[in-house]
N, C-alpha and C positions, 0 to 999 in steps of 0.2 A: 302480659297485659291483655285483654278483653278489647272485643270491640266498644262495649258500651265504654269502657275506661278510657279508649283512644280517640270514640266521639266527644267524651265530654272534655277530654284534656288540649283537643284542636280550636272546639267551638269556643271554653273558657277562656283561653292565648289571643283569640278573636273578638271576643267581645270587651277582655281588657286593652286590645288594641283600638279597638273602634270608641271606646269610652273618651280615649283623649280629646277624639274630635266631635266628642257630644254627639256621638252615633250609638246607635245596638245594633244586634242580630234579633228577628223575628222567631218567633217561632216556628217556620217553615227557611231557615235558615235564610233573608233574605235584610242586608242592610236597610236601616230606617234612622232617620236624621231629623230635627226639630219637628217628631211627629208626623213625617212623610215617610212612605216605604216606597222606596227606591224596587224598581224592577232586578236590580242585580243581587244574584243568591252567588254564597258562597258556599262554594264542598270540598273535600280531603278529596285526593287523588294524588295516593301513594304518600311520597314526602312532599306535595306541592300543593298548594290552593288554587282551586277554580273560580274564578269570578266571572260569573255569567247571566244571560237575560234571554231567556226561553230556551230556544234551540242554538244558540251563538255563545261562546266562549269568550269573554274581552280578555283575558288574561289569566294567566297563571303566574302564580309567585312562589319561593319556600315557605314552608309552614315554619312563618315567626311573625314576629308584630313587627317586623320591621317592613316586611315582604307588605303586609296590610297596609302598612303606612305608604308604600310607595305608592299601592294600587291608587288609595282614596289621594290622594295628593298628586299623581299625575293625571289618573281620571276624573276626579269633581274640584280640581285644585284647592281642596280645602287645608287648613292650614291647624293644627292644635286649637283647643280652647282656650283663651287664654287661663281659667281656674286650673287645669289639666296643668300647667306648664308650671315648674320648678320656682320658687323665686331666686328672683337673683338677690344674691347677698355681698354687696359692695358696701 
């Protein structure tokens, strides 16, 4: 696999992680949420995610949606959208 293949298969995993909670990635790889762009970028390093804001690191996670999901839900306590979210079928 290519690097261009291994950027666009991290940032893809990324942005349908960030979808749930009515987030994207920017084009300078940098979360944005109800049309704010958040100072914190996320990059590859290695098998882990970088989530950071200028010269500061807040976190690294595995490269999954779930690693994503922890970041933005312990740092912005945000919670899924509700459309995002499954119905429930009782």
């Amino acid at each position: 696999m290519s690097k261009a293949d291994d950027l666009k298969t991290w940032r893809n995993m990324v942005v349908s992680a960030l979808a749930v909670y009515g987030a994207s990635l920017t084009s300078d790889d940098r979360i944005q949420r109800l049309g704010t762009v958040t100072g914190v970028y996320v990059k590859p390093k290695g098998k882990r995610l970088c989530f950071g804001a200028d010269k500061h690191i807040l976190a690294t996670t595995p490269q999954t949606a779930e690693g994503v999901a922890q970041f933005v839900e312990k740092f912005w306590f945000w919670k899924p959208s509700p459309a995002a979210e499954p119905a429930d079928e009782t």
